[in-house]
DRENDO-1510 file (C-alpha; in Angstrom, 1 decimal, always signed):
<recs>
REC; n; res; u; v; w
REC; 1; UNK; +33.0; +34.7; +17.0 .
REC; 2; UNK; +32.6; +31.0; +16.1 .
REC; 3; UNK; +34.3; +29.6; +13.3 .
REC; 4; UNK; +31.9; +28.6; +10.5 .
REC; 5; UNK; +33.5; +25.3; +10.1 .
REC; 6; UNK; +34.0; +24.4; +13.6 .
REC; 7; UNK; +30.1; +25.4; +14.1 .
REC; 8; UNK; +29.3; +23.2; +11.3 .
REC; 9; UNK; +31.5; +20.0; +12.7 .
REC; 10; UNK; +29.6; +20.6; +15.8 .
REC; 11; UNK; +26.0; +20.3; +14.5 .
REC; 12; UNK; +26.8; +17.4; +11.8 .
REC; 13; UNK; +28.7; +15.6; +15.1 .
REC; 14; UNK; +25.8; +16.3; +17.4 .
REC; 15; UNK; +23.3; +14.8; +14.4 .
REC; 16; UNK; +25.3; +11.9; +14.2 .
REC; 17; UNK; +25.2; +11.4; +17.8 .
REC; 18; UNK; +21.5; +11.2; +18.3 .
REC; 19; UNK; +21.3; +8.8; +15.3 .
REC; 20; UNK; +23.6; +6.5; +16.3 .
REC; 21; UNK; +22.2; +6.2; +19.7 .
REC; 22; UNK; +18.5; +5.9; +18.7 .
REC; 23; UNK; +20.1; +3.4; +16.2 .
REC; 24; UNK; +21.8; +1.4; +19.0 .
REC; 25; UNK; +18.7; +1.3; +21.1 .
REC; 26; UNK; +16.6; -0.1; +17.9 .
REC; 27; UNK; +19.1; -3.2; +17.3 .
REC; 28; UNK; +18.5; -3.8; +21.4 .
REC; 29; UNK; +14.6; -3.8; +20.6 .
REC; 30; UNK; +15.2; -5.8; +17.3 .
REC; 31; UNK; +17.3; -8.5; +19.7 .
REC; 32; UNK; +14.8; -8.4; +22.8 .
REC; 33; UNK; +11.4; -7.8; +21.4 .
REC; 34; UNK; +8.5; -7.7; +23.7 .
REC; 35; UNK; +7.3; -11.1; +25.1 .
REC; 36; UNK; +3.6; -10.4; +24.2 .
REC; 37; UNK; +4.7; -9.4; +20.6 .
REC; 38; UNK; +3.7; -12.0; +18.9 .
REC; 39; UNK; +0.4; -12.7; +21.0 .
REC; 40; UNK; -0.7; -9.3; +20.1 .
REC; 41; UNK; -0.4; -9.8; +16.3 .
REC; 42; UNK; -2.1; -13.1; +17.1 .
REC; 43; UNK; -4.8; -11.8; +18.8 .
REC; 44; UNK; -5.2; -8.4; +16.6 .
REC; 45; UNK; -5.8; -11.0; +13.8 .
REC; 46; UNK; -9.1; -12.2; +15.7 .
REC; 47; UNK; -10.4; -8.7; +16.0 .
REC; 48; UNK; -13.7; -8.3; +13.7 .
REC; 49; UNK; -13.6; -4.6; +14.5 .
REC; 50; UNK; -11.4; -2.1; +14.3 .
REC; 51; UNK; -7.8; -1.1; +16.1 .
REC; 52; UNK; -8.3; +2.3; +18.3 .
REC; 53; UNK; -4.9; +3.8; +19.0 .
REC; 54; UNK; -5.1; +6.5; +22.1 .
REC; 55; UNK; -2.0; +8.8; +23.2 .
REC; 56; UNK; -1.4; +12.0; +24.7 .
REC; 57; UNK; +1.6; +14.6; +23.7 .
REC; 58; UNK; +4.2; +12.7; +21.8 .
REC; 59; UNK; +2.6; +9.7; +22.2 .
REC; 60; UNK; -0.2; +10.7; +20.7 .
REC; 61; UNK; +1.6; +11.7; +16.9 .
REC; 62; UNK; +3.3; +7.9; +17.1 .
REC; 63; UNK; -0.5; +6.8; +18.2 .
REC; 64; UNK; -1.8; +8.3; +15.0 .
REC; 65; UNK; +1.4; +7.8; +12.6 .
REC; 66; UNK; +0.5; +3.9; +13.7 .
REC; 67; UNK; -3.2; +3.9; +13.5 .
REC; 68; UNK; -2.3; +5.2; +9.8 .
REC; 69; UNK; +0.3; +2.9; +8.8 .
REC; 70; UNK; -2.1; -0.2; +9.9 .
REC; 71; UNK; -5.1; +1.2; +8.0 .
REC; 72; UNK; -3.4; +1.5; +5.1 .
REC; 73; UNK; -1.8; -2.0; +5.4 .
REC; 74; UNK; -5.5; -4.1; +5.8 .
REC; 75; UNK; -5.8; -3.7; +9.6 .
REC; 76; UNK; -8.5; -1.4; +10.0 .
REC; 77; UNK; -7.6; +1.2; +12.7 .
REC; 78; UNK; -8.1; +5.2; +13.9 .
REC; 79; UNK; -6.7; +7.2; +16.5 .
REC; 80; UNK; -9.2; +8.5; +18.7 .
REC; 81; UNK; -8.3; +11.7; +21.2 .
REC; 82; UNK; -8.1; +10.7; +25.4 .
REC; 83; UNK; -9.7; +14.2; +26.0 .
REC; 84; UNK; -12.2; +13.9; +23.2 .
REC; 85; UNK; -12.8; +10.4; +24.4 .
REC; 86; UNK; -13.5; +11.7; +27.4 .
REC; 87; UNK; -16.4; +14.4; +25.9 .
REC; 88; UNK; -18.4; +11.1; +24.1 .
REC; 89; UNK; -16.0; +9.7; +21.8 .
REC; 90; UNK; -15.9; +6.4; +24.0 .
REC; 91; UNK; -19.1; +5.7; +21.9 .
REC; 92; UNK; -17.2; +5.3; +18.8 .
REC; 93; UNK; -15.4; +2.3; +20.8 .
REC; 94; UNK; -17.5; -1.1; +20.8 .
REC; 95; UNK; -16.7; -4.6; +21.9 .
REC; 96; UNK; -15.5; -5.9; +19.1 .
REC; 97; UNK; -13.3; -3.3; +18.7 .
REC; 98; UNK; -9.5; -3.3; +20.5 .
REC; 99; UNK; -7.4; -1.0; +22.2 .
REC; 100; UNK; -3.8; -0.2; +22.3 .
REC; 101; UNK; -3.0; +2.5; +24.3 .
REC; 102; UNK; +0.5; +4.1; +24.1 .
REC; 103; UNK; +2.5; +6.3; +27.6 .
REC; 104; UNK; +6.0; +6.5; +27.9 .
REC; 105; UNK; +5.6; +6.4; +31.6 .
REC; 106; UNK; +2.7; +4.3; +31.8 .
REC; 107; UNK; +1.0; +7.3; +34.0 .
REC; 108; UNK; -0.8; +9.1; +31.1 .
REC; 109; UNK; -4.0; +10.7; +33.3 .
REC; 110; UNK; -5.3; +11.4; +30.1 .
REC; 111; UNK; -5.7; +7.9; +29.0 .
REC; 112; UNK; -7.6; +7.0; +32.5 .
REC; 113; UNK; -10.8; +7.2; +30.9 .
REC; 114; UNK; -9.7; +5.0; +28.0 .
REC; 115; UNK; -8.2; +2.6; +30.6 .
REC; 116; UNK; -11.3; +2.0; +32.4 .
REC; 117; UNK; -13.6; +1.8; +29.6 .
REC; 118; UNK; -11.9; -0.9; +28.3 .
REC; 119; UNK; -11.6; -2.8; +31.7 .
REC; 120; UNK; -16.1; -1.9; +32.1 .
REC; 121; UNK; -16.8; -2.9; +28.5 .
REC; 122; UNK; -14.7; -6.3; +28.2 .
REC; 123; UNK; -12.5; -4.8; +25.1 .
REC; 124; UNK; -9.2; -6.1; +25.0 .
REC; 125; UNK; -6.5; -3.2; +25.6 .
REC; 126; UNK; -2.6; -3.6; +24.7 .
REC; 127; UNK; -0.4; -1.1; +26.4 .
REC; 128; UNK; +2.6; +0.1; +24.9 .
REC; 129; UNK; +5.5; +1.6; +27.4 .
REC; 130; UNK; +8.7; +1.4; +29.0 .
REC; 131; UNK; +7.8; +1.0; +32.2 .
REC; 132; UNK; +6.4; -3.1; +33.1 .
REC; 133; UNK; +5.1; -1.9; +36.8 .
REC; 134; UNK; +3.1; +1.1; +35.6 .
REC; 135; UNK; -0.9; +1.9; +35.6 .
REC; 136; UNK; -1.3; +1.3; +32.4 .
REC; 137; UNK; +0.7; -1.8; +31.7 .
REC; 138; UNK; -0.9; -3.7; +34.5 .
REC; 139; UNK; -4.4; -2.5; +33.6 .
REC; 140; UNK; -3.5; -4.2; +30.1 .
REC; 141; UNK; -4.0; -7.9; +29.2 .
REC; 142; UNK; -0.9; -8.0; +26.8 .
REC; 143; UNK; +2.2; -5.3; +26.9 .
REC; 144; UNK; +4.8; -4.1; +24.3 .
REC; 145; UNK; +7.1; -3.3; +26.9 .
REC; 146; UNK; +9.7; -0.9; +25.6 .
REC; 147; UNK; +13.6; -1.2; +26.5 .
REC; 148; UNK; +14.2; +1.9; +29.4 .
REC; 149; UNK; +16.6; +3.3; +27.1 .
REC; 150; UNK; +18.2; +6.9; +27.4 .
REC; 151; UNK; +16.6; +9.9; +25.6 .
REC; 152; UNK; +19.1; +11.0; +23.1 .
REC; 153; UNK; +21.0; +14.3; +22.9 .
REC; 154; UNK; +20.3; +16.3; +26.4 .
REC; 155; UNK; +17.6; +14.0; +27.3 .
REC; 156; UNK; +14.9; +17.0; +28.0 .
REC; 157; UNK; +12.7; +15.8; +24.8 .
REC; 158; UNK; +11.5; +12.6; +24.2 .
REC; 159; UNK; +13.6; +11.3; +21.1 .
REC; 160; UNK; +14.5; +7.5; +21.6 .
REC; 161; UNK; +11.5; +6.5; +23.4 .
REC; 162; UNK; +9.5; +8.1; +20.8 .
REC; 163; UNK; +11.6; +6.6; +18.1 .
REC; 164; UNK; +11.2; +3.1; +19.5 .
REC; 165; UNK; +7.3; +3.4; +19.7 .
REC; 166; UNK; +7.1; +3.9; +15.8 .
REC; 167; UNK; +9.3; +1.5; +15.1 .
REC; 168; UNK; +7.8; -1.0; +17.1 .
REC; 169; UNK; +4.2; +0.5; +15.6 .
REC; 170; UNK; +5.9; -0.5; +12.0 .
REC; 171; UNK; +6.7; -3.5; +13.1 .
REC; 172; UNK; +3.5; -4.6; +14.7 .
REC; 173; UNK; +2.0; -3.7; +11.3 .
REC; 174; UNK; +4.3; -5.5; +9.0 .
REC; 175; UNK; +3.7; -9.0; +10.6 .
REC; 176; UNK; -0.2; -8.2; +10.5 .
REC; 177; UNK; +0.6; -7.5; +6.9 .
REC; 178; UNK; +2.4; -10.9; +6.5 .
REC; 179; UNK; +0.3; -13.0; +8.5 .
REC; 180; UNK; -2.9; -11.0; +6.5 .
REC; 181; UNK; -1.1; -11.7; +2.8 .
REC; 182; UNK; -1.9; -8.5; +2.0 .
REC; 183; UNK; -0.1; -7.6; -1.1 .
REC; 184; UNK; +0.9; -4.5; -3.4 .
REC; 185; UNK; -2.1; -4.6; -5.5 .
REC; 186; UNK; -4.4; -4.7; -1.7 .
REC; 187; UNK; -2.1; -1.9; -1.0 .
REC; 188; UNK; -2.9; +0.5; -3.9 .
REC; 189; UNK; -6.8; -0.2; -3.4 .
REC; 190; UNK; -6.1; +1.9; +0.2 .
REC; 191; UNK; -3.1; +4.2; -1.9 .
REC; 192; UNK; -5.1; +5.6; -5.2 .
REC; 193; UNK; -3.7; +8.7; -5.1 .
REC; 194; UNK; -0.3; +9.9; -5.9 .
REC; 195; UNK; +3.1; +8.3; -7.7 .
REC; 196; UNK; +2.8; +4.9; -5.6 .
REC; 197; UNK; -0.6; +4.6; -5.9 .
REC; 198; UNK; -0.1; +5.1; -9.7 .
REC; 199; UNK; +3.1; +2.5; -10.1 .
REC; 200; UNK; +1.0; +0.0; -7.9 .
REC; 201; UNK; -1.8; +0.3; -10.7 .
REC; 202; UNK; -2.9; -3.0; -12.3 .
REC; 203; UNK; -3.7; -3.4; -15.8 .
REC; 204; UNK; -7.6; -3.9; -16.0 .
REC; 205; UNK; -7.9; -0.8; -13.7 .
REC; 206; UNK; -6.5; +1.0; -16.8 .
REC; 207; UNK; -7.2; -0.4; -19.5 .
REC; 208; UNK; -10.4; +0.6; -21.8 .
REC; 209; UNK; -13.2; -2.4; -22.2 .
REC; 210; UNK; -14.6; -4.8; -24.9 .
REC; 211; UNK; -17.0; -2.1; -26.1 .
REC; 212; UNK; -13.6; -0.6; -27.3 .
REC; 213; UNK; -12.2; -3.4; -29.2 .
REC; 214; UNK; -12.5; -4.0; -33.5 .
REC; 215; UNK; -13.2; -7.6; -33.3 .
REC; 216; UNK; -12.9; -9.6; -36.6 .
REC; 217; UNK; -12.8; -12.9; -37.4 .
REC; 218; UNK; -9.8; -14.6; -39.6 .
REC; 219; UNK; -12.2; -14.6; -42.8 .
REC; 220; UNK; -12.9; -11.1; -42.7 .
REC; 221; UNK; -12.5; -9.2; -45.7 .
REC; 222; UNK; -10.2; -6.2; -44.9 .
REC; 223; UNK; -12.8; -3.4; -46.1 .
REC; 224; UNK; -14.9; -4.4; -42.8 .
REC; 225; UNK; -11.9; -4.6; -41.2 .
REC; 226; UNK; -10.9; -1.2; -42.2 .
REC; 227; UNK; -14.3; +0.2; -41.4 .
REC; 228; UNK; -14.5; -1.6; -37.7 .
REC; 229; UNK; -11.1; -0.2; -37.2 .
REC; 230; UNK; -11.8; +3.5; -38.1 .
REC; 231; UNK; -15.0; +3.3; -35.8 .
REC; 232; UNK; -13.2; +2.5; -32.7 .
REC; 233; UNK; -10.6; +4.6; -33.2 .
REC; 234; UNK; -7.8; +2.5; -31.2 .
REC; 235; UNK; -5.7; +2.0; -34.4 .
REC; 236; UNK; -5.8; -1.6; -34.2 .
REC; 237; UNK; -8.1; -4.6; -34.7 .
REC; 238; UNK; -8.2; -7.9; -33.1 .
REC; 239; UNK; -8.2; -11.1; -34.9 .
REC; 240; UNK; -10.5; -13.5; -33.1 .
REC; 241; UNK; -11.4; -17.4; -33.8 .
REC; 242; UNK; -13.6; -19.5; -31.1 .
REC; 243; UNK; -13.4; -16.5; -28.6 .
REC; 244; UNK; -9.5; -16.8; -28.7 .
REC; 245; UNK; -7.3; -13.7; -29.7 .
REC; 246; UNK; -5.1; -15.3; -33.0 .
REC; 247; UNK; -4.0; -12.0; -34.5 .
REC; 248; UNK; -3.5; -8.5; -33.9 .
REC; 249; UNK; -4.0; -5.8; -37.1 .
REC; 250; UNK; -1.8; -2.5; -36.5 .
REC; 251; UNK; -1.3; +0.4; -38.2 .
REC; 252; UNK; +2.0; -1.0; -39.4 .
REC; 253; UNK; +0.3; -4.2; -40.3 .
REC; 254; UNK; -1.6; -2.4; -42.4 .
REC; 255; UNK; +1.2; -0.5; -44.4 .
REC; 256; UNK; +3.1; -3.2; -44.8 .
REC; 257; UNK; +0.6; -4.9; -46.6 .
REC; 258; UNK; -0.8; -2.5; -48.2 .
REC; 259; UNK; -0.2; -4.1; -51.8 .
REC; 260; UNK; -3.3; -5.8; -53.0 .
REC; 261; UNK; -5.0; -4.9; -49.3 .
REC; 262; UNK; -8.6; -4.9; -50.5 .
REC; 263; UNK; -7.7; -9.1; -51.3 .
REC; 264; UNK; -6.9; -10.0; -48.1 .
REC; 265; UNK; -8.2; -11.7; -45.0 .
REC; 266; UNK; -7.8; -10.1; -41.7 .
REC; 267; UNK; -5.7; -13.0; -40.6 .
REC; 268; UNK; -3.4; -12.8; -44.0 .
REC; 269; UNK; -2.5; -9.2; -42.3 .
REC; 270; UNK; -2.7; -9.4; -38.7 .
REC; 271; UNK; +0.4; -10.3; -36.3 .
REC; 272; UNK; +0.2; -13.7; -35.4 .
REC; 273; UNK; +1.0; -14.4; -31.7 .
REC; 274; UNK; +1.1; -11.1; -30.9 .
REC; 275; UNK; +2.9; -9.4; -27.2 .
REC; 276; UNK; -0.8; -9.3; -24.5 .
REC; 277; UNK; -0.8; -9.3; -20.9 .
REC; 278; UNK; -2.8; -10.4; -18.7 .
REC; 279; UNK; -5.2; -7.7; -16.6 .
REC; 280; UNK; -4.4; -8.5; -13.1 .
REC; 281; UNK; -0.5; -7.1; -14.1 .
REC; 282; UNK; +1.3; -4.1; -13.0 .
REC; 283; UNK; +0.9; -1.7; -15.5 .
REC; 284; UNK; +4.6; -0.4; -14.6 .
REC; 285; UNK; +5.1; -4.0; -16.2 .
REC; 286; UNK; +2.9; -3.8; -19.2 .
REC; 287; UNK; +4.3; -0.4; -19.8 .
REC; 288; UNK; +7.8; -2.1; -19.9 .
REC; 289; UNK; +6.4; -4.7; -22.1 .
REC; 290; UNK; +5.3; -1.4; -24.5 .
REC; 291; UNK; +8.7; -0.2; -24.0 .
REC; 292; UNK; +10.7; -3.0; -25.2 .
REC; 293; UNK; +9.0; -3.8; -28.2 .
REC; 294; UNK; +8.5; -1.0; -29.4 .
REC; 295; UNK; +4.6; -0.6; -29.2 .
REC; 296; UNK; +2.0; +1.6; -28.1 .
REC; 297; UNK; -1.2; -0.6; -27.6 .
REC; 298; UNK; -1.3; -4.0; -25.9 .
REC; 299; UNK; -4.5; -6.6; -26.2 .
REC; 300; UNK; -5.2; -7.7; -23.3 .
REC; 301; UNK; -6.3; -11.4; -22.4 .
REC; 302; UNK; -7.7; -13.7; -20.1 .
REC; 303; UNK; -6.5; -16.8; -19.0 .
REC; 304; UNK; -8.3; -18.6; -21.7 .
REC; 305; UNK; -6.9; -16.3; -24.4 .
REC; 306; UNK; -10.0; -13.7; -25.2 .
REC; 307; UNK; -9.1; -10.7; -25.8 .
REC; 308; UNK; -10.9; -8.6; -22.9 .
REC; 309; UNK; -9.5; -4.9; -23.4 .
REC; 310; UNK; -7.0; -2.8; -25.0 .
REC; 311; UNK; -4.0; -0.8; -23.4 .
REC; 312; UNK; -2.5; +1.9; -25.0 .
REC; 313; UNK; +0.8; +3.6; -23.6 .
REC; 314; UNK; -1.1; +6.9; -23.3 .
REC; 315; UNK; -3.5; +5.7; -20.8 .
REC; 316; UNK; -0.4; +4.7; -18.3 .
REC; 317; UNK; +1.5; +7.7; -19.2 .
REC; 318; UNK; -1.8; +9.8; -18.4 .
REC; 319; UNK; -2.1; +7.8; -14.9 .
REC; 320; UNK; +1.7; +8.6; -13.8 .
REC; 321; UNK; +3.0; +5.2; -14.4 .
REC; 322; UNK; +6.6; +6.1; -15.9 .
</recs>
């Protein structure tokens, strides 16, 4: 029988093995991208429709890992079947769509259909492969030609071809991404869902309106105040003078003045230059902002200073910000 720990050296030593060669072949790429590279982020940029990925077997899961990785980064693309495209789902591809069509060998049957669609209709078609001379790469009018690298471990399953397809996939979307300026708030619009789509929230998409604000002005005698500050129910009350925030009245305002209250004005009480941000900020940011001073609603204002909402700590605890 084996022993345990040699079996174990054996597996970690294989693991490392296949890493470190698909890890070699990647810095190759990263030295000797494709000559069409930067022609097909160039001309991907001019498309008004949409990106149709196509690929069969393994192909096919990288096709649709990179159709999803550049729909969700502003380049509007789906993956679309050979075989279904072959039953009717060519109608789904128009003109002012394009093409990129992904076969290890180049010699994909399946994608023959997809291949000559795109040659009848005039759609542009980028073929993605290892091999220059192959059907597919010279029916294409630009090629990510793919290093002819060896297939890691025994070499019966694809494993670094594979592996350099979705890198090169990532790759081809992060400069559409750059050259697009899409940022992280463009990002959560297509991400609203889950932990990242909640740390990539902005501010106003949390934060609860005017029609939830006490709004006084400086003169106000604190028994309205009170009153407007009871009937909103937000604990606090802003202070506003020509449509500009000047004060915020907390809670804590309040009981620290509460000697001779019923005498003051709402600006005698209210915090003068109080912490606001601004509604196009992360909310991871204005919760930090919360955090470090020690305070569980922030005003928030425009760029002229008016007070256009209130966030309260609750609301970005609620929507998974911490």
């Amino acid at each position: 029988m084996q022993d345990p720990t040699d079996q174990r050296d054996k597996v970690l030593a294989t693991a490392a093995q296949v890493l470190e060669h698909e890890g070699r072949a990647l810095l190759r790429m990263a030295d000797n991208l494709p000559d069409d590279f930067a022609a097909a982020v160039a001309q991907i940029l001019t498309i008004k429709g949409r990106i149709i990925l196509s690929g069969i077997g393994k192909s096919g899961h990288i096709a649709r890992k990179i159709a999803s990785t550049l729909a969700s980064t502003g380049t509007p693309a789906y993956f679309v079947h050979p075989a279904e495209a072959s039953h009717g789902d060519l109608g789904m591809i128009t003109g002012d769509d394009l093409c990129i069509l992904l076969s290890n060998s180049g010699e994909t049957s399946e994608l023959g259909d997809l291949i000559r669609h795109t040659r009848r209709f005039s759609i542009p078609m980028i073929g993605m492969s290892s091999h220059d001379d192959s059907t597919l790469m010279r029916a294409a009018d630009l090629r990510l030609t793919l290093p002819q690298e060896p297939e890691a471990g025994s070499g019966i399953a694809p494993t670094t071809s594979t592996t350099m397809a979705l890198a090169l996939g990532d790759a081809l979307a992060m400069a559409l991404m750059e050259q697009r300026g899409f940022l992280s708030e463009h990002f959560r619009t297509y991400h609203p869902g889950g932990k990242l789509g909640a740390q990539l929230a902005l501010v106003h998409q949390l934060m609860h309106g005017e029609e939830a604000m006490a709004t006084v002005a400086p003169d106000a005698d604190m028994q309205a105040t009170l009153l407007k500050m009871s009937e909103k129910g937000f604990g606090i009350a802003c202070v506003v003078d020509a449509g500009k925030l000047v004060g915020v009245i907390s809670d804590g305002d309040l009981r620290r003045n509460s000697p001779n209250l019923g005498s003051r004005r709402a600006i005698d009480v209210a915090t003068k230059q109080p912490k606001t941000v601004p509604p196009d900020m992360m909310a991871a940011e204005a919760l930090a902002v919360m955090n470090t001073n020690k305070i569980t609603v922030l005003v928030v204002v425009d760029d002229a200073g008016a007070p256009v909402g209130l966030l309260r700590i609750h609301d970005c605890l609620r929507a998974g910000v911490a």
